[in-house]
Each structure stands twice: as structure tokens, then as C-alpha cells.
N, C-alpha and C positions, 0 to 999 in steps of 0.2 A: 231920769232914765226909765225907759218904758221896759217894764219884764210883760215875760211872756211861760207859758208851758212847755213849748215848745218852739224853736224858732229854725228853718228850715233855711239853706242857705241853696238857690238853683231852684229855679218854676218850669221846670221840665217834667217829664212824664213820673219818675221817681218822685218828686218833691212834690208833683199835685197827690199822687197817692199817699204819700207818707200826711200830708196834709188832712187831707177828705180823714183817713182813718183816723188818723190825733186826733181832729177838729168828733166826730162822731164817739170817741169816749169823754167828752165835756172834755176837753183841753183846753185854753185858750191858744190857736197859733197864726204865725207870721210865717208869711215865704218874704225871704227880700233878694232879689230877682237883678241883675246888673243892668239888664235890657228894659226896653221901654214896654216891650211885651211877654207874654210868657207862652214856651211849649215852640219855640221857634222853629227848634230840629225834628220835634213831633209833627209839625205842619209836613215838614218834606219827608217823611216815612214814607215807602213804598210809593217813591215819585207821587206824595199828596195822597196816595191813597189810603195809606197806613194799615197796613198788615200788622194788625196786633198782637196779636197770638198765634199758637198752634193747635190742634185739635188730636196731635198728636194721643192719644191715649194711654198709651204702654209708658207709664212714668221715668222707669229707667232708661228706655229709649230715648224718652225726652233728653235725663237729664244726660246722656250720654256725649249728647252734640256740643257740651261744653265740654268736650274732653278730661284732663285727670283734674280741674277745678270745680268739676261739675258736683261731686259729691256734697261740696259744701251748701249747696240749693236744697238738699233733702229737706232739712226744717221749715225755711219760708215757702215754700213751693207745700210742703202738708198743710201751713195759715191757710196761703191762699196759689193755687198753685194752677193751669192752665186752664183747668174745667169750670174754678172758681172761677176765674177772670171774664170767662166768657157768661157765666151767669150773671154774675156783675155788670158787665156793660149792656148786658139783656134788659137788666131790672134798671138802671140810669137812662133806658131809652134808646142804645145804638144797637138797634137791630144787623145784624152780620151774616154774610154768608163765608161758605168754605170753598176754594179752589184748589186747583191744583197742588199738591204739593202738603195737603193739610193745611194750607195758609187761609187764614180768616182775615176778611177785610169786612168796615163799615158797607151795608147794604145800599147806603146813599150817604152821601154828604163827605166822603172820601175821612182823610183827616181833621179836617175842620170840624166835623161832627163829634170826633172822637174829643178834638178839646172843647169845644163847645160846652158837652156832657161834665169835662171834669171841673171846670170852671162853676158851671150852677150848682156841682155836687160844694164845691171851696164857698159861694155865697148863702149858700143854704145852712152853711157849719158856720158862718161865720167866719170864716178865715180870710184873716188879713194880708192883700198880697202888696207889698211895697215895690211896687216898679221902680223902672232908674235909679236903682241901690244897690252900688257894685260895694261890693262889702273887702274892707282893707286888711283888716285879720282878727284874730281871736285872742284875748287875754287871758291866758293860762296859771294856773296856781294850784300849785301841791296835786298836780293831773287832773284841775277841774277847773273846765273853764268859766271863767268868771262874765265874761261881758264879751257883744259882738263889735265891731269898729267900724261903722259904715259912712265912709263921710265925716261930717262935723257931729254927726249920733252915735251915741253909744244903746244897745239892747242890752236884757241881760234873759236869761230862760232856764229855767229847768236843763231843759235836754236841747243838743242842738244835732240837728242832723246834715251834714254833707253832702248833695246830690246835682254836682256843678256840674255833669258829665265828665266827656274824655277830651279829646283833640280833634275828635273828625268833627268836619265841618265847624271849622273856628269861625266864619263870618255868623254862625247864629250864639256865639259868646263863649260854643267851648272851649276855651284855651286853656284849659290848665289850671283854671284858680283852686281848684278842690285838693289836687297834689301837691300845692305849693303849702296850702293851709295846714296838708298831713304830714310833711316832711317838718315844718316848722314845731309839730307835737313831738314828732321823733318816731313815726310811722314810715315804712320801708317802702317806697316805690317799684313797683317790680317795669324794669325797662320797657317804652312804650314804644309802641310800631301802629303804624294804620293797619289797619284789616275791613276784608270784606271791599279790598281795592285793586285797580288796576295793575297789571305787572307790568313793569320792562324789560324790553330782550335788548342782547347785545345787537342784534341784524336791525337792518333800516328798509329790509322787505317788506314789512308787516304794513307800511304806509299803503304799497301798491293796493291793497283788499281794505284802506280804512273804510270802518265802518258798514261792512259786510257781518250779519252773522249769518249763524253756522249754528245749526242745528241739527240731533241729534248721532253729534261728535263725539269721539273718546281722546282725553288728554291723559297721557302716561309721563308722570315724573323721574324723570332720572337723576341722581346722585353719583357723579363720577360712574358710571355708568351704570349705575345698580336700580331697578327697577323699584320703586319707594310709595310711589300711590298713583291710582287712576279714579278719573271721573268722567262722566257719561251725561251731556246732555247737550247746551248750548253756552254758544261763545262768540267773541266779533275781534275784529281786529282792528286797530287803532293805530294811530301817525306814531305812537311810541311803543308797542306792542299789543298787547293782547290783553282782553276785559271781556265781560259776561259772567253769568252766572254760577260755570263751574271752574274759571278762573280764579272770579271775586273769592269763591270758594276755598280753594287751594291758597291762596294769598296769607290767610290766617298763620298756614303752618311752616313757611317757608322762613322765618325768622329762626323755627326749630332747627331745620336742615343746613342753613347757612351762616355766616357771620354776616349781615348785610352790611358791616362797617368794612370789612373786609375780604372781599369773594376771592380774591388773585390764586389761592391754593385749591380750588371747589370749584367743579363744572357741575353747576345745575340744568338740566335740561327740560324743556318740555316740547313732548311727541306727539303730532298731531293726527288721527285717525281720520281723515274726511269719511271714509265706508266702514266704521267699524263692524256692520251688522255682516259685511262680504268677506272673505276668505281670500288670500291670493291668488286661488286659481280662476273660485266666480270671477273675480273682478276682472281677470286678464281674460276667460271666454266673454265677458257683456262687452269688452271695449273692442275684440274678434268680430263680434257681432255688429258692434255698431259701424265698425268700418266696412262689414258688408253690405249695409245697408244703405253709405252715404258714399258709395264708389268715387273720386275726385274731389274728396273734401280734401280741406284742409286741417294741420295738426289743432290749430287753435277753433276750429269749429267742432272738433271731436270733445275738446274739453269744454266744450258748452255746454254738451250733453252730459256733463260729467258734474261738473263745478258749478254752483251759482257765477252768474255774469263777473262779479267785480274781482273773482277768485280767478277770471282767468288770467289778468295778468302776470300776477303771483305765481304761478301754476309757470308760466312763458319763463320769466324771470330765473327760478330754480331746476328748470330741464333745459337737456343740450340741444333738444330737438328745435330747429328753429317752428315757429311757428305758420310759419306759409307751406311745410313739407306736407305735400301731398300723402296721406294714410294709408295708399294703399302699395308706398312704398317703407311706409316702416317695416321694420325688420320685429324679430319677436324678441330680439333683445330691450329693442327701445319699450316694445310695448311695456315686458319686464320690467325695464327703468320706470315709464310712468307709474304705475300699479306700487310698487314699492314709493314713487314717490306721493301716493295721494295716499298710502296708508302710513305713512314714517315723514310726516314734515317734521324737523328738526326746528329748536328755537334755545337760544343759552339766555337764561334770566338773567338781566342782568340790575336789578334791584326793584321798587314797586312805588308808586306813585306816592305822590305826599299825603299828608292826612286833610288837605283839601279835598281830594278826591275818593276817602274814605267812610265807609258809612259808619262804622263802630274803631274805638281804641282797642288796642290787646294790651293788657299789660296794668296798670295801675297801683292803689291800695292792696297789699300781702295780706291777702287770703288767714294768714296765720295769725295776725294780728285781731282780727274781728270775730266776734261770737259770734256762728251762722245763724243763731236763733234769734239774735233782736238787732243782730248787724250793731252792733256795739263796740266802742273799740277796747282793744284791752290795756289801751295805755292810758288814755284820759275818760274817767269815771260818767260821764256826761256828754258822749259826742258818738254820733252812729253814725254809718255811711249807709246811703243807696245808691242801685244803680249803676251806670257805666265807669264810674269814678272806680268801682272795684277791680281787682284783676278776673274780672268774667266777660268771657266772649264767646258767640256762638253764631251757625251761620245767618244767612238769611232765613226769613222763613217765618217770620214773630216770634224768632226764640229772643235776642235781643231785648227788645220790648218787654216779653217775659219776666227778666231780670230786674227791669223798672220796676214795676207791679208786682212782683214777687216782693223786693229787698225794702221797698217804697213801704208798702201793708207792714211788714215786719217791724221796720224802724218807729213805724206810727204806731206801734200795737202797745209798744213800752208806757206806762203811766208815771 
């Protein structure tokens, strides 16, 4: 039976860092990896481009975006925490810039660069990555694991670390093997939902605009009618509802506001602002206006001037106004109607895509359970977690990835 220092179980973005730093205090370590290759979900980051990090500065800001879990990040994020990370892939050779949003992506070579880097940091340590080694479970005794079960081989390690991801995107191996490993130690899974994904509405409108976005929109949430959060940028509409970015956004927290097992008693809504930036009265003089200017239009060519093209259907669809009515016989009631209806589209969620369609899990390993300083668990003397496998989530934006790199360093820091 081959021992080891340390033995990592997941070749994902967490497990190459927890690697690279083990391997860098003379460790001896292994990742054993289920897939034929490693860093699969890392390749599709940022549609392949991989937005790493944030540049965020204001630390608490940062860690704010992981909402009331976020606290737990103060120690690994002092290790090595978003400034660090970005030095770090500086000094490894992936030169980056910042865009929009504080978001840092590779300067060339998209994602591929990013594991490219972590890969020769793993042969340069010597760290040993056993591909094709989906690992069966862990041998336990008096809270110390004794040995790994991979196959027809048994490992045994020092210290083992957990960094199998979550659920999103299962066809690159996250399914779940990390929760299952923790629940069989007697670690608490806290209930998991996709995040950072598409929503569904109850209505079957939303097809007519598939695939339109919609930029700089305001979506307002309502709870039984009570006004609960808004967000401000861009969005698209889709054959089963509504996705983009401050959607995918909102997606995270709607598990808080609903029972998603059960909504029958809960009207969630969301409100859709096409002109947030205009007032109802501008909005109802520019639409005045433009009917003075297009004398013998038609209703459905006023909202061309109004809507991107694929919105106008939609737009047809949810007003009384047929769309061949001449403008210059609307009344200012209609016009009224319209102007309330491009600032108030109404939409009832009515649950959120699977974790196919998900970019991060919410929910995982209990926070409670693990030392935030070496990510250790507090039940079995010898077994750390990083990474997505935790219950940490946060939006887009490289905070994500953060928590790999963060929790990854930490767990590798332990001798």
C-alpha cells in the first residue's frame, strides 16, 4: 500500500492549489482524480475564459458577497486572499487583465493557460496526479482515517483533503462524491440547490423574446407582494424563462425566500423594468412624441422604437392593443396601459433550472463543522475540505474561484 503526506481527492481548481502548496512545504502528494483529466469545470470558467479572481480591494466588501457565510473566509483569505492570488498567477506566468465589474481574466490563453500554469506548478513539486481513479470511500477508525479505496488500491496519507466540487455541471464529474464521503464521517450536509442559474416562470411568454437580452434593466422581486430586492443590469429571456446575469444572480437567494419543494402557498414574482433610467411621465411624453413624428404608424412599429426587435412580440402578446392600430388613434389611456406595461412586466417564478445549467452549488459541508483556518474537519482528526464541496457561494465575478484558491492554500498549508 503506497502512503503518501498528503493525498487529495478532486483535480479541480481547489485540489491543484491545495497540491502545488503541500507539494512546496516538502510534502509528498497525490491528487487521484475520477476523470481521465484534470480541471474540467476549470476549463469552462467564464465560457473558457476563466475569470479568476476579483480585484475587488475593500476586503470586507469582498467577503461580503458570500453573504452570512462569508465571515468564515476571514483566515484563509488573510493566507492567501484576492491580491495574493493575483500575484501568484503573476509570478507562475499568467499575465491578466481587469474588466468590467473588477473581474480578472487570463490576458491570453483564456482558461487553458490558467491550468496549463497549475499543472507545471504540480510537475515541478512533484505531485503525483493519478488519473482514471474514482475513489470508493475512506476507511475510518476512532475519527482517523486510516486508508483511501480506490479501485482494487488501497492509499494511506497523513492528511487527506476533499475537493470533489458540488453538482453543477455533473458531466465534468461533479456529482456529489465529496458529500457522500462527508456524510458517511457524520458531517452535516446543509441542503443543496443550483446557483448562479437560470430561473423558471410559471407564463409560457417568455419563449416569444427567447433569446433576446436586455440590457441595462431593473428586475424587482416580490414576495407575496412585498418588494424583497432589486437588480440593475442585464438579462435574456429563454423558451423556459428568464437567465443572464442579474438573474443568474438573484437565483442564489430564492431558495431563502421560498420552499422550492413546495411554492403552492408563495407568489414570488419578478418585475420587469425595460426603462428604468425614465419616470412614467418621460416615458408617456417620448412615446407622445414619437407618435408625432411617425403620423400613420402602426401600434407594433411604435414598439420598435421602443423594444429591441424580438421584444416586440412579447410586448404584442401581453397589451390589448392589437398591433396593426393605427397611433394616432390611441387614446392616452392605451398610451398609459403601454408605459406601465414596459415599466411593470410581471413574471411568477416558478422554480430554477437544474444543476446542469448551474455554474456553482449552494449549500454543502456545514460551515460549523470545519476550522476556517486549515479547513479541517472537526470530526475526523486527518481530513480537510476545499472549495465548492463547502457550503460557500458567491456571485459571479471570480468570487467562486476565490474560495478554490483561498480554501485549496489553507488546506495545503497544514504539515
Amino acid at each position: 500500500m503506497e502512503t503518501f503526506d498528503t493525498l487529495i481527492i478532486g483535480g479541480g481548481p481547489a485540489g491543484l492549489m491545495a497540491a502545488i502548496r503541500a507539494s512546496s512545504l516538502g510534502q509528498k502528494v497525490a491528487i487521484a482524480e475520477k476523470n481521465h483529466s484534470v480541471g474540467e469545470k476549470l476549463l469552462l470558467s467564464g465560457r473558457g475564459r476563466c475569470n479568476f479572481t476579483n480585484a475587488e480591494s475593500n476586503i470586507d466588501t469582498f467577503i461580503s458577497k458570500y453573504g452570512d457565510n462569508g465571515k468564515f473566509l476571514y483566515s484563509a483569505f488573510s493566507k492567501f486572499g484576492p491580491l495574493r492570488t493575483r500575484e501568484y498567477f503573476s509570478h507562475i506566468g499568467v499575465k491578466f487583465v481587469e474588466e468590467r465589474g473588477k473581474r480578472i481574466f487570463p490576458k491570453e490563453g483564456g482558461s487553458q493557460r490558467v491550468l496549463d500554469a497549475l499543472l507545471m506548478q504540480c510537475r515541478k513539486n512533484g505531485v503525483r496526479i493519478m488519473r482514471s481513479t474514482p475513489v470508493q470511500g475512506l476507511k475510518v477508525k476512532n475519527n482517523h482515517i486510516d486508508r483511501l479505496i480506490a479501485g482494487n488500491d488501497e492509499y494511506s496519507a497523513g492528511k487527506y483533503i476533499i475537493t470533489t466540487g458540488g453538482m453543477s455541471y455533473p458531466k465534468t464529474g461533479s456529482t456529489g462524491d465529496g458529500y457522500e464521503f462527508a456524510r458517511r464521517i457524520g458531517h452535516t450536509i446543509v441542503p443543496l440547490y443550483p446557483a448562479l442559474v437560470p430561473v423558471k416562470t410559471r407564463e409560457t411568454w417568455p419563449k416569444l423574446a427567447s433569446g433576446c437580452d436586455l440590457r441595462n434593466v431593473r428586475i424587482t422581486v416580490f414576495l407575496d407582494g412585498k418588494n424583497i430586492a432589486e437588480r440593475f443590469g442585464e438579462m435574456e429571456f429563454t423558451n423556459f424563462g428568464v437567465s443572464g446575469p442579474i438573474i443568474m444572480e438573484l437565483s442564489r437567494f430564492i431558495p431563502d425566500w421560498v420552499n422550492l419543494e413546495d411554492m403552492t402557498f408563495t407568489e414570488l414574482q419578478f418585475s420587469l423594468d425595460m426603462k428604468p433610467t425614465l419616470t412614467h411621465e418621460i416615458l408617456d411624453d417620448r412615446i407622445k412624441r414619437d407618435i408625432a413624428k411617425h403620423p400613420g404608424g402602426k401600434f407594433s412599429g411604435l414598439l420598435r422604437g421602443l423594444v429591441p426587435e424580438k421584444m416586440v412580440a412579447l410586448i404584442l402578446e401581453l397589451s390589448d392593443i392589437p398591433k396593426d392600430k393605427p397611433v394616432d388613434y390611441m387614446s392616452d389611456m392605451e398610451i398609459s396601459a403601454t408605459v406601465k406595461l414596459l415599466k411593470n412586466i410581471r413574471m411568477n417564478v416558478n422554480g430554477l433550472w437544474s444543476f446542469n445549467n448551474a455554474m456553482v452549488t449552494r449549500g454543502g459541508v456545514s460551515l460549523k463543522e470545519v476550522e476556517p483556518s486549515t479547513m479541517r474537519s472537526k470530526l475526523c482528526d486527518n481530513l480537510y475540505f476545499a472549495g465548492e464541496v463547502l457550503d460557500l457561494d458567491g456571485p459571479s465575478g471570480g468570487f467562486n474561484l476565490q474560495v478554490c484558491w483561498s480554501t485549496g492554500y489553507a488546506a495545503g498549508s497544514v504539515e
